[in-house]
N, C-alpha and C positions, 0 to 999 in steps of 0.2 A: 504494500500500500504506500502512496507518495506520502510523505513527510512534510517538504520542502513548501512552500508557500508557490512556489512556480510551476513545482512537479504536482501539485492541488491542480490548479488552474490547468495544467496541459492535460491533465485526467479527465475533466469538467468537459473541457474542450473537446477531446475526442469523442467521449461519451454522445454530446449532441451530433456531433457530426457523423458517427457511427448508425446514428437510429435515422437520421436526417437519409443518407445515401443507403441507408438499407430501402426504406418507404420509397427512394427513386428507384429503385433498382427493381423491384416487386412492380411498380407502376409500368417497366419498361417491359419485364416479361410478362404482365399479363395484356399487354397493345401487339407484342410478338406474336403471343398466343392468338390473342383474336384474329391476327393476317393470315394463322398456322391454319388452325379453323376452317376459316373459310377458301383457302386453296387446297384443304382434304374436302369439303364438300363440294368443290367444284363451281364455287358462285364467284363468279370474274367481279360484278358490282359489287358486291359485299367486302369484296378482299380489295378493290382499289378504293373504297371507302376506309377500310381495315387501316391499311397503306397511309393513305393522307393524315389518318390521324395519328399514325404509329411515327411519323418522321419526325415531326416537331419533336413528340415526347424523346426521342434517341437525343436530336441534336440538344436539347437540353440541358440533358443526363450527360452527353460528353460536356459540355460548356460549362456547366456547377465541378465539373471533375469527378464525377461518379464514377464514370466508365470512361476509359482512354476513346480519344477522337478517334484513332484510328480504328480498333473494334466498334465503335459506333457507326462509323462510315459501311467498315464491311456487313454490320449489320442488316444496313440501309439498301447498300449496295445487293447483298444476295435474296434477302424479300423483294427487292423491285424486279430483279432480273425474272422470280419466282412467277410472281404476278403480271410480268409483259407475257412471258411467258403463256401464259393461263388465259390472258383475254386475245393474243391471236390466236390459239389454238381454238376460243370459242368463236371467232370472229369468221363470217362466210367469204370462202377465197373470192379474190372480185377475177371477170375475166377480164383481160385485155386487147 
């Protein structure tokens, strides 16, 4: 246990910051989940709605420093390619 009047305070300190990035992080997996969701059930609308709300909350969470930018980018990066994925495959080939 800290002692120190400064080793208090950097205990303190982490403690909020601990439950603070935990509550982000729980926020982030359960916006993943919902894109997850709806690209196992096959609903192209649902998952780029999933999608739009899912990115803000990532870039966020990297920007408060919860999650490193770059895991957050690849986050962002492999749901989207997911979900392009998923609405041409539902989209009717056009002929030319």
């Amino acid at each position: 246990m800290a002692t120190h009047k400064s080793a208090i305070k950097r205990a303190k300190q982490s403690e909020v910051r601990r439950t603070r990035n935990r509550a982000r992080k729980t926020v982030v997996k359960n916006v993943v989940k919902r894109v997850r969701v709806a690209l196992a059930n096959k609903s192209a609308d649902e998952a780029q709605a999933a999608l739009g709300q899912a990115i803000p909350v990532i870039d966020k969470a990297a920007a408060k420093g919860t999650i490193h930018r770059k895991a957050a980018s690849r986050k962002i990066s492999r749901l989207s390619s997911q979900v392009h994925a998923l609405v041409a495959k539902q989209q009717p080939a056009t002929a030319k």
